[in-house]
MILO-158327 format. One line per field, with one value per residue: residue number from 1; residue in one letter; x, y, z of N, C-alpha, C in turn. Coordinates in nm, 2 decimals, always signed. Each point is the difference from the previous one (the first is absolute). Example, Ala and Ser with C-alpha at 12.3 -4.5 7.8 and 13.67 -1.06 7.14 Angstrom:
BEGIN
i c(1, 2)
aa c(A, S)
nxx c(+1.32, -0.04)
nyy c(-0.57, +0.11)
nzz c(+0.78, -0.07)
caxx c(-0.09, +0.09)
cayy c(+0.12, +0.11)
cazz c(+0.00, +0.00)
cxx c(+0.09, -0.08)
cyy c(+0.12, +0.11)
czz c(+0.00, +0.08)
This chain:
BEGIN
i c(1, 2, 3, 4, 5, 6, 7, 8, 9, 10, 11, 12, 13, 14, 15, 16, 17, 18, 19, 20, 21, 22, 23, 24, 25, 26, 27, 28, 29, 30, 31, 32, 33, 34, 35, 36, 37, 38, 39, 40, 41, 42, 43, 44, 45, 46, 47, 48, 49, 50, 51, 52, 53, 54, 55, 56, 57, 58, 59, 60, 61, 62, 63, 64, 65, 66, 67, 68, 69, 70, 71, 72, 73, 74, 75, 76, 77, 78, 79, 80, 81, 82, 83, 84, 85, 86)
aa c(X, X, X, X, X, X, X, X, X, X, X, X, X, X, X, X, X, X, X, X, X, X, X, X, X, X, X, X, X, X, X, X, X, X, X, X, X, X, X, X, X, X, X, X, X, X, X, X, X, X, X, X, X, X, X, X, X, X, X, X, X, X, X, X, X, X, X, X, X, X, X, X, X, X, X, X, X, X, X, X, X, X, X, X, X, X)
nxx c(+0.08, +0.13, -0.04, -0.13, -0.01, -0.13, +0.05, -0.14, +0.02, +0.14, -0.05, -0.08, +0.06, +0.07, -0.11, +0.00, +0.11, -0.04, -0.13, +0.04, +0.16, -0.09, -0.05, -0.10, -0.08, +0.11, -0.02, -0.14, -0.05, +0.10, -0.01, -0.12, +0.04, +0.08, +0.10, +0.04, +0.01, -0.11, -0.02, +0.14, +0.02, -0.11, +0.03, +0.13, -0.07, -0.08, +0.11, +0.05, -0.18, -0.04, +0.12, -0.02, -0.01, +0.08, +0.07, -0.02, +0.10, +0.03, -0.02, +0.06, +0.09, +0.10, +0.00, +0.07, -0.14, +0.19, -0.04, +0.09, +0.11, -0.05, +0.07, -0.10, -0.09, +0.09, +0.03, -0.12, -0.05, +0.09, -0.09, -0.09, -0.03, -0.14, +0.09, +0.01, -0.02, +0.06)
nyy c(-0.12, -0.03, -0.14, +0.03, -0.10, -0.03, +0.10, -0.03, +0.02, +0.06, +0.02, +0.01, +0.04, +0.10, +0.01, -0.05, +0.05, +0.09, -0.02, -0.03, +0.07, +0.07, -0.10, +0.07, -0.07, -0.07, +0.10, +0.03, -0.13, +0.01, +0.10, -0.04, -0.15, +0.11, -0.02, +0.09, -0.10, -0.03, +0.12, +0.01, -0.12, +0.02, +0.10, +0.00, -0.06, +0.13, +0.05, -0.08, -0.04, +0.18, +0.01, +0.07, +0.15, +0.02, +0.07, -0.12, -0.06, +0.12, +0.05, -0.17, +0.03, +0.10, -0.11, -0.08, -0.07, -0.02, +0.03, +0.13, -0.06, +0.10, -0.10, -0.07, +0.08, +0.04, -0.11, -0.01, +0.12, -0.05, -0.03, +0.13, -0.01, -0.02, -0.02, +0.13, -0.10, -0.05)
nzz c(+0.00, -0.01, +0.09, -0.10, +0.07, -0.06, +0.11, -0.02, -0.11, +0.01, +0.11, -0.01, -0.15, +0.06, +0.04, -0.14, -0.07, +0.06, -0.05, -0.14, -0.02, +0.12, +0.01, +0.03, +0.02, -0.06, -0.07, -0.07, -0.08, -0.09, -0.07, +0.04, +0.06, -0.05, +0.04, +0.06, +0.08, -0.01, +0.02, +0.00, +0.13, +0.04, +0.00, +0.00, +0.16, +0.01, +0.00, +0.06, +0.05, -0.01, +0.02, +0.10, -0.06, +0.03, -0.14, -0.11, +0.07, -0.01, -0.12, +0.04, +0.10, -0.04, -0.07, +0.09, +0.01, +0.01, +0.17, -0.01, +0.12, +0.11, +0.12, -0.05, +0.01, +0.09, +0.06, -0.04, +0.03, +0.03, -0.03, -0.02, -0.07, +0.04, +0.12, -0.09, -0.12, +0.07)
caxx c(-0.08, +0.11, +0.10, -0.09, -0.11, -0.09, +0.05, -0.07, +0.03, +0.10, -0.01, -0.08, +0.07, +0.10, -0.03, +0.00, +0.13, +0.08, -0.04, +0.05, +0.12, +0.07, -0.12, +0.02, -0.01, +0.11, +0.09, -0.03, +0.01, +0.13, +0.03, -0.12, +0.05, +0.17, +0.06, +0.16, +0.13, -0.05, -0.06, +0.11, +0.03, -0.13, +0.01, +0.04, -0.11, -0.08, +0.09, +0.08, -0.06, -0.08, +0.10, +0.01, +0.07, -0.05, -0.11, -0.14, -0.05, -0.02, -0.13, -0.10, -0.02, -0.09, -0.19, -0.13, -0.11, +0.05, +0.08, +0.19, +0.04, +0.07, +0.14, -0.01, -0.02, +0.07, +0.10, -0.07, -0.02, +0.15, +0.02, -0.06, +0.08, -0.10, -0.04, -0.14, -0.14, -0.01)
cayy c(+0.12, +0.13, +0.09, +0.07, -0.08, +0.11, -0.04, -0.05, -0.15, -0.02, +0.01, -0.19, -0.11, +0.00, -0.03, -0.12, -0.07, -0.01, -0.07, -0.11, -0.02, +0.01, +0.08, +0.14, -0.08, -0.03, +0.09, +0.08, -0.13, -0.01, +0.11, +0.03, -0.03, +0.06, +0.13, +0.05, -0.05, -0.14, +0.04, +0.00, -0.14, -0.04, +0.07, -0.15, -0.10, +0.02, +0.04, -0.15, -0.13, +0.02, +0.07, +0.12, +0.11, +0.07, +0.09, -0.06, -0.10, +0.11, +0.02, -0.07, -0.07, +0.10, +0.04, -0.11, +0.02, -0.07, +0.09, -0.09, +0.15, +0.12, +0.00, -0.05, +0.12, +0.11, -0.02, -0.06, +0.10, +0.03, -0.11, +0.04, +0.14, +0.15, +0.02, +0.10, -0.09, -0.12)
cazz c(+0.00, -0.04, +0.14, +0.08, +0.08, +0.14, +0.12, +0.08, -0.05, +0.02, +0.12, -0.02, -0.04, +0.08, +0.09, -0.01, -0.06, +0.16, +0.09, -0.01, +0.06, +0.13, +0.11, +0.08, +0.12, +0.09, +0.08, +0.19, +0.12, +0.00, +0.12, +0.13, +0.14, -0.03, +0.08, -0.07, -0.06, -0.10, -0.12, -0.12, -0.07, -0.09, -0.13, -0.07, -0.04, -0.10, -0.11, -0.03, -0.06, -0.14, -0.10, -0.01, +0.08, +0.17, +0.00, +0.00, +0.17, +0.09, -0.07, +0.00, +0.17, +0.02, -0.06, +0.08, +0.12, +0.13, +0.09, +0.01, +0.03, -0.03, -0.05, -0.10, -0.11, +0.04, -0.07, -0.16, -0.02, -0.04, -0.14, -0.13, -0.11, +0.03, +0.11, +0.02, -0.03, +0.05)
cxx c(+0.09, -0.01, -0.16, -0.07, -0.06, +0.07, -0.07, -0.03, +0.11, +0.03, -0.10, +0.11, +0.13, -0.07, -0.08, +0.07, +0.05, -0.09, +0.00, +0.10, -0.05, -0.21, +0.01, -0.01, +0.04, +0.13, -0.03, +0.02, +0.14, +0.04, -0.08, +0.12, +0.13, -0.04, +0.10, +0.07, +0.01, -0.04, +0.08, -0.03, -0.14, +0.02, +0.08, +0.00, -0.06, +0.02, +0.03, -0.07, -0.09, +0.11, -0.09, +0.05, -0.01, -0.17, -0.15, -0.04, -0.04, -0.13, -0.11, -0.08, -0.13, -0.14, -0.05, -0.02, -0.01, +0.08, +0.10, +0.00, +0.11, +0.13, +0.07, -0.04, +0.11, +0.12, +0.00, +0.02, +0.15, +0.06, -0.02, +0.05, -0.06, -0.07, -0.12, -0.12, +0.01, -0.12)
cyy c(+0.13, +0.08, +0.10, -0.07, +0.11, -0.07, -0.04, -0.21, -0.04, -0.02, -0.13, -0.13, -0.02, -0.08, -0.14, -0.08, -0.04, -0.08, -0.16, -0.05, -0.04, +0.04, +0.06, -0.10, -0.07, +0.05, +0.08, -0.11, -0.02, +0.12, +0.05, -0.05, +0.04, +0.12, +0.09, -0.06, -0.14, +0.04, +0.02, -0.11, -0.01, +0.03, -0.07, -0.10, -0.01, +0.03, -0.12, -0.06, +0.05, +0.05, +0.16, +0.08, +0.04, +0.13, -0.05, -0.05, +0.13, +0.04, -0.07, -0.03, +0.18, +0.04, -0.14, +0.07, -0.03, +0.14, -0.06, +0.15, +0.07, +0.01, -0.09, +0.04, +0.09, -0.10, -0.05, +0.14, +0.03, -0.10, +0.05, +0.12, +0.12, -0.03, +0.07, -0.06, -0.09, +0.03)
czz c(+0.00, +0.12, +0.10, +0.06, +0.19, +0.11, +0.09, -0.06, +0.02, +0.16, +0.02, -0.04, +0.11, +0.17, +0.00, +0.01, +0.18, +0.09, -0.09, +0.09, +0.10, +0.04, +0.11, +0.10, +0.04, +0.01, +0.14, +0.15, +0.06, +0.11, +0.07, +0.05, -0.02, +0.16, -0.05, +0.03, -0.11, -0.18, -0.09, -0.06, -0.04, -0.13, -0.10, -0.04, -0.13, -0.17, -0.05, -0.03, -0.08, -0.12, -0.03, +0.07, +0.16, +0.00, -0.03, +0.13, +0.06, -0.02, -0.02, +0.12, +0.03, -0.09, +0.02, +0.08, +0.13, +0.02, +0.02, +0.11, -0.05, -0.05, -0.15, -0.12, -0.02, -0.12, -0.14, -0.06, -0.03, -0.12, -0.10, -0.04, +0.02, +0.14, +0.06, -0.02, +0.11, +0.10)
């Protein structure tokens, strides 16, 4: 399409593509029971058995419908490129 696709179809297909790799929900499962000091290694956990980025596990754990705390947000939130959206 020479590059013009609507950013709102483009934002769908990307948010599919992520919830193939990696569903939200087990990522949130995965990091619901993380503390700070567990949540690194969850996180690689995570990286390692879906072969994705630190930044999708971040993105993913934070749009399930599972509460993670604070201090786990805080450090997910240091994964992403645009901290300000998180």
């Amino acid at each position: 399409m020479g590059g013009r696709l609507n950013p709102t179809v483009e934002a769908r297909a990307r948010a599919f593509a992520a919830e193939v790799l990696l569903p939200r929900q087990d990522a949130g499962e995965e990091l619901a029971t993380a503390d700070a000091q567990s949540v690194a290694r969850a996180v690689r956990s995570l990286t390692s058995r879906y072969r994705v980025s630190k930044e999708l596990v971040a993105w993913q754990a934070r749009n399930s419908s599972i509460p993670l705390d604070d201090e786990v947000r805080d450090y997910l939130r240091g994964l992403v490129v645009t901290p300000s959206r998180f």
